[in-house]
N, C-alpha and C positions, 0 to 999 in steps of 0.2 A: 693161550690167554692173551697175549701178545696181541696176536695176529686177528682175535674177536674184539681188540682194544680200538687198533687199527679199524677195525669194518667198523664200527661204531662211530669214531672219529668224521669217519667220510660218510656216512650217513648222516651224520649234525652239519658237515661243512655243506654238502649236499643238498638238502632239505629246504623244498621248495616254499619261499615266502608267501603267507596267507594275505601279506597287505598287500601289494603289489596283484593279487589277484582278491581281491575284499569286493563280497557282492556287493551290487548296486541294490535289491531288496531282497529281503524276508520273508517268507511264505505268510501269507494273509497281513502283512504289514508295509508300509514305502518303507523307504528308505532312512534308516534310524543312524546320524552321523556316530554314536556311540557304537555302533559295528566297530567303526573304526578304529576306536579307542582299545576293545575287545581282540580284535586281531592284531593289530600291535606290539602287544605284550609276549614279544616273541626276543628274548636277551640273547639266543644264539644265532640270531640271525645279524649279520651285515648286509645292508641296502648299499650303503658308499662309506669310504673313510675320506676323511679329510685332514686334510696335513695344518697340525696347529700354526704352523712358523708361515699358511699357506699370505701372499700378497693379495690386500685388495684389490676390489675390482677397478679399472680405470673409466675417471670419469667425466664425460664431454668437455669440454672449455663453454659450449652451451649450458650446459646442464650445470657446472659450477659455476656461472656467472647468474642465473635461475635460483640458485641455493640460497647464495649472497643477498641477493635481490629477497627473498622471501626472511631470508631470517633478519635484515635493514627492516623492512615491513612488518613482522611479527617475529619480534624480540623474545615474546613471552613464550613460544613452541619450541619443542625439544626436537629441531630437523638435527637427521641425522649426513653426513656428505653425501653430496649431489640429492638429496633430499628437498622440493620444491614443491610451495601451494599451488592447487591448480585451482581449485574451487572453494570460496568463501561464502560461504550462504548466511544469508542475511534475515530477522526475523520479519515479519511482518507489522507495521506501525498500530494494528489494529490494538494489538497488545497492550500497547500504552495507555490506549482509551481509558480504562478501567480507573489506574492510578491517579493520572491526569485530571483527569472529570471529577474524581470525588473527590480529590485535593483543595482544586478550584472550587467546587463547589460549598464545599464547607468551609474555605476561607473565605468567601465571597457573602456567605450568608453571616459568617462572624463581624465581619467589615460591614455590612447595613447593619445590623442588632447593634454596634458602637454607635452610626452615623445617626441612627432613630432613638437610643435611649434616650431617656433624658437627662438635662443638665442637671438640675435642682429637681431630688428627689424629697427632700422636705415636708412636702404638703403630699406624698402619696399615702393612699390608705392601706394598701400592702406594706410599705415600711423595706423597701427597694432600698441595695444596697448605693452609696453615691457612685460617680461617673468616677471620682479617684479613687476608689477600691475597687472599680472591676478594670478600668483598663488595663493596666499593668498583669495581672492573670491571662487573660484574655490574649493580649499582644504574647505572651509566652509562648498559650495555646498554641498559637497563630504560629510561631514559627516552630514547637514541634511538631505540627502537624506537617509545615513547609517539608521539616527535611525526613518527616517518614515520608511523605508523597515522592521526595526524592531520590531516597532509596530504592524505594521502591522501582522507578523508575531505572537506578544503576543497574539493580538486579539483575532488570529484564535485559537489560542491552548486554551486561556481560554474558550473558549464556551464546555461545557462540557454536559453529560445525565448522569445519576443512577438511577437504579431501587435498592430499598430496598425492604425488605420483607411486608414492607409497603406500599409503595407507590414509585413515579416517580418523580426527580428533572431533573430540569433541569434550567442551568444560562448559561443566556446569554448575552455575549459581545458585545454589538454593535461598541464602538468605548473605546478611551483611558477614556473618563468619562462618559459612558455610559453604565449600567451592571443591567441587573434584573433576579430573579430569581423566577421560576413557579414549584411549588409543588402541584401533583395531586395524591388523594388516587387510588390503586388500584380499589379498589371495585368500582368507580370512572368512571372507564374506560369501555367504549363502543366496541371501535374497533381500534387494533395495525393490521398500515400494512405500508407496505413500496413501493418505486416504483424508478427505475430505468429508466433514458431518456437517449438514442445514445449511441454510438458504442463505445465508451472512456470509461462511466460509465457499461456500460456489459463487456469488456473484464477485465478491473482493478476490477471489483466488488463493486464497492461502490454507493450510492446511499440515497434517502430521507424518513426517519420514521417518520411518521403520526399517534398521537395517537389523536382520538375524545371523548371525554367526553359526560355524562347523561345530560339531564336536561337542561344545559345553552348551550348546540351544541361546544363547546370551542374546538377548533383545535389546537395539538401543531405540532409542525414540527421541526426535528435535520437532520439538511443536512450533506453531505460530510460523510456518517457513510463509517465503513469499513463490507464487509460482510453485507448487513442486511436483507436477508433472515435468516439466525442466531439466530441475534438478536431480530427480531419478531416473530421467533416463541419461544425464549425464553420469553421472553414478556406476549405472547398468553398462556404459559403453567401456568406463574405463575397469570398472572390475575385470569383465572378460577380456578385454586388453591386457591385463594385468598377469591373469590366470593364461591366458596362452604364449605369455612372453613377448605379448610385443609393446610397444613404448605408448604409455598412457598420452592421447591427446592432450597437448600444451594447449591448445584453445579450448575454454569450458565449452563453447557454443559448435563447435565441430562437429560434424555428425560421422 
């Protein structure tokens, strides 16, 4: 009993890891990262131990003075040491338009309907309210309008992306109390690509960066980018940089 305890023992310590050999596809299907996940679920297997008390890793005098510098510049991101922005994408101004224009515009048309009513409504056969009962409403109007137009406008500028040498943030506005923000590691990432719809978004250049993640299928998406042909293949260069261990280019524009 013993000695059938023993051969069992070594057969569990023995036994070959399915992750470390986890197919690349599925008969009649590509390649589903939930394989993954699947084969994984292996509790007697050891891949590596690692020693809790182990010392971090040491990190350049370049690379923390890079840190420094990024988190001086973007106070409000959780970098972690030696952790540094390499890439700040910016959205496209075309965005604004929308806000902007109908803002103006419907202040602009409130401000002639003041400048053209008239003074002495008196003698009108409609029986029009006076010039001292609507101004005051009206100038109200005027400024809540002002500061939705402006909001509107904050909204749009806070939505913001970063890639660091780490990984990919990205925080998102939805509205004046509504804000979350999505950080994914590099190594993380499956597929950076972008696309462009109509004739507006190809002649100005801007357009939608779609990064899909391993494992959970997770889709992000940053609209309104400026360039992002650019920006994705800056993306693509440093993912696989990332993924083969070597050091994410410091210059976004690097090839």
């Amino acid at each position: 009993m013993s000695n059938k305890s023993q051969s069992d023992n070594t057969t569990e310590a023995t036994r070959p890891s399915h992750v470390t050999n986890a197919p690349q596809t599925a008969p009649g299907h590509n390649f589903d990262p939930q394989v993954r996940t699947q084969y994984a679920n292996e509790p007697k297997i050891i891949h590596a131990s690692r020693n809790p008390d182990a010392a971090n890793l040491s990190v350049s005098d370049e690379n923390q003075r890079r840190h420094l510098d990024s988190v001086k510049q973007y106070p409000h991101l959780n970098l972690s040491d030696g952790e540094f922005v390499v890439l700040d994408v910016k959205r496209h101004p075309i965005g604004l338009l929308l806000p902007v224009f109908a803002t103006g515009l419907t202040l602009l048309v409130m401000i002639i309907g003041l400048i053209l009513y008239p003074a002495d409504t008196s003698s009108s056969v409609v029986g029009l309210p006076s010039y001292e009962q609507i101004v005051l409403p009206v100038l109200l109007l005027m400024i809540l309008i002002g500061i939705g137009g402006g909001t509107a406008v904050w909204v749009y500028l806070q939505n913001q992306f970063y890639m660091t040498n780490e990984s990919v943030i990205q925080e998102i506005q939805h509205s004046l109390f509504s804000r979350h923000e999505q950080t994914v590691s590099l190594g993380s990432i499956e597929d950076a690509s972008f696309r462009k719809t109509g004739i507006l978004q190809t002649i100005l250049d801007y357009g939608t960066v779609r990064l899909s993640t391993e494992g959970e299928e997770t889709t992000y998406r940053f609209s309104y980018v400026a360039n992002p042909r650019r920006h994705v293949a800056i993306l693509n260069n440093a993912i696989e940089a990332f993924k083969n261990g070597r050091a994410v280019p410091i210059d976004p524009y690097e090839d």
